[in-house]
C-alpha atoms as one frame of an Amber mdcrd trajectory, in Angstrom:
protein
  89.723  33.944 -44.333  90.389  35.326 -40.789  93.456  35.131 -38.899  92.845
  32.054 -36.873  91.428  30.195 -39.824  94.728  30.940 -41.795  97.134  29.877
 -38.931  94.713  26.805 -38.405  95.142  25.695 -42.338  98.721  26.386 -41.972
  99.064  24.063 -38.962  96.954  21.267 -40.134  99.103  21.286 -43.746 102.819
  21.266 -41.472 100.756  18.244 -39.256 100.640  16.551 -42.539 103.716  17.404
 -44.204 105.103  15.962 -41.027 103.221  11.975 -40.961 104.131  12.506 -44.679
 108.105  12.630 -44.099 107.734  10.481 -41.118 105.626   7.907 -43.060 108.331
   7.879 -46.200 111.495   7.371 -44.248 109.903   4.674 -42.305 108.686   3.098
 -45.437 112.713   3.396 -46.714 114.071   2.006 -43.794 111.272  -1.030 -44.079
 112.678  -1.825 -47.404 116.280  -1.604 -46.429 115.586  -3.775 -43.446 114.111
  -6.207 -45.842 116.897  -6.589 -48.197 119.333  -6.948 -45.752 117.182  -9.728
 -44.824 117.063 -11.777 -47.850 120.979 -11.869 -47.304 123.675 -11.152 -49.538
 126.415 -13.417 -51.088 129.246 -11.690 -51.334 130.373  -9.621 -48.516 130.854
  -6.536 -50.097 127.272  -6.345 -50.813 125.892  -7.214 -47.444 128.513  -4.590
 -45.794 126.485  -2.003 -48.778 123.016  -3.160 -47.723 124.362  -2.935 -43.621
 125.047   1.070 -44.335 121.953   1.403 -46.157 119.770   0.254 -43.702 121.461
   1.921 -40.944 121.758   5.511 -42.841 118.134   4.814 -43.455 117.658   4.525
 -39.587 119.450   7.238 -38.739 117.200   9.625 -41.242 113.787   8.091 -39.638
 115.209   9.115 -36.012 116.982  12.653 -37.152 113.037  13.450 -38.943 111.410
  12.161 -36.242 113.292  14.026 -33.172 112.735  17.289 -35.816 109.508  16.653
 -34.866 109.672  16.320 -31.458 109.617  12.786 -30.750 112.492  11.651 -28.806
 111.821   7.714 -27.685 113.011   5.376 -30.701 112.245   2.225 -28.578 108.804
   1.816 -30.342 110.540   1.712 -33.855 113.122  -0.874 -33.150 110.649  -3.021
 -31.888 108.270  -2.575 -34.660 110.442  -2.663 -37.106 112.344  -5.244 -35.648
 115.863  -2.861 -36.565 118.704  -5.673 -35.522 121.412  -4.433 -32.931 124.237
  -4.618 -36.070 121.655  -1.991 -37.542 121.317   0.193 -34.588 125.239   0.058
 -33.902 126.403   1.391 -37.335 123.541   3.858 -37.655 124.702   7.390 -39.069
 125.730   8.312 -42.497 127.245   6.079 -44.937 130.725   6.501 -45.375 131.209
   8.212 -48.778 133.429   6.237 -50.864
């Protein structure tokens, strides 16, 4: 294999090992969106499924400004991430 043919594989397999990463924390944040949906009936647990979702936003835009993609607009709308989602997003506080 020459040179360029190497770097070429190389770059195609990082390409994909990107959409990969980008593909599984959207897919996480998608199911945390959804059960903080479908509601919660005591408090406590809606306040856990809140900090899911939004540590689970906060990992989709970390990965995806890692790979160069800065403009999160398009997700929240997608995605339809609530405001109390967006507000709270970071790390959940370690108890």
């Amino acid at each position: 294999m020459t040179g360029e043919r190497t770097h070429a594989t190389i770059e195609r397999q990082l390409a994909e090992e990107r959409a990969g990463v980008l593909s599984r924390a959207s897919d996480a944040l998608e199911r945390a969106l959804a059960e903080l949906a479908r509601g919660a009936p005591e408090r406590s647990m809606r306040q856990f499924l809140l900090e899911e979702a939004a540590e689970r936003l906060w990992y989709l835009v970390v990965t995806r400004e890692a790979v160069g993609i800065s403009r999160h607009d398009v997700v929240y709308e997608m995605l339809r991430v609530p405001q109390e989602v967006r507000c709270v997003m970071g790390p959940r506080p370690r108890r």
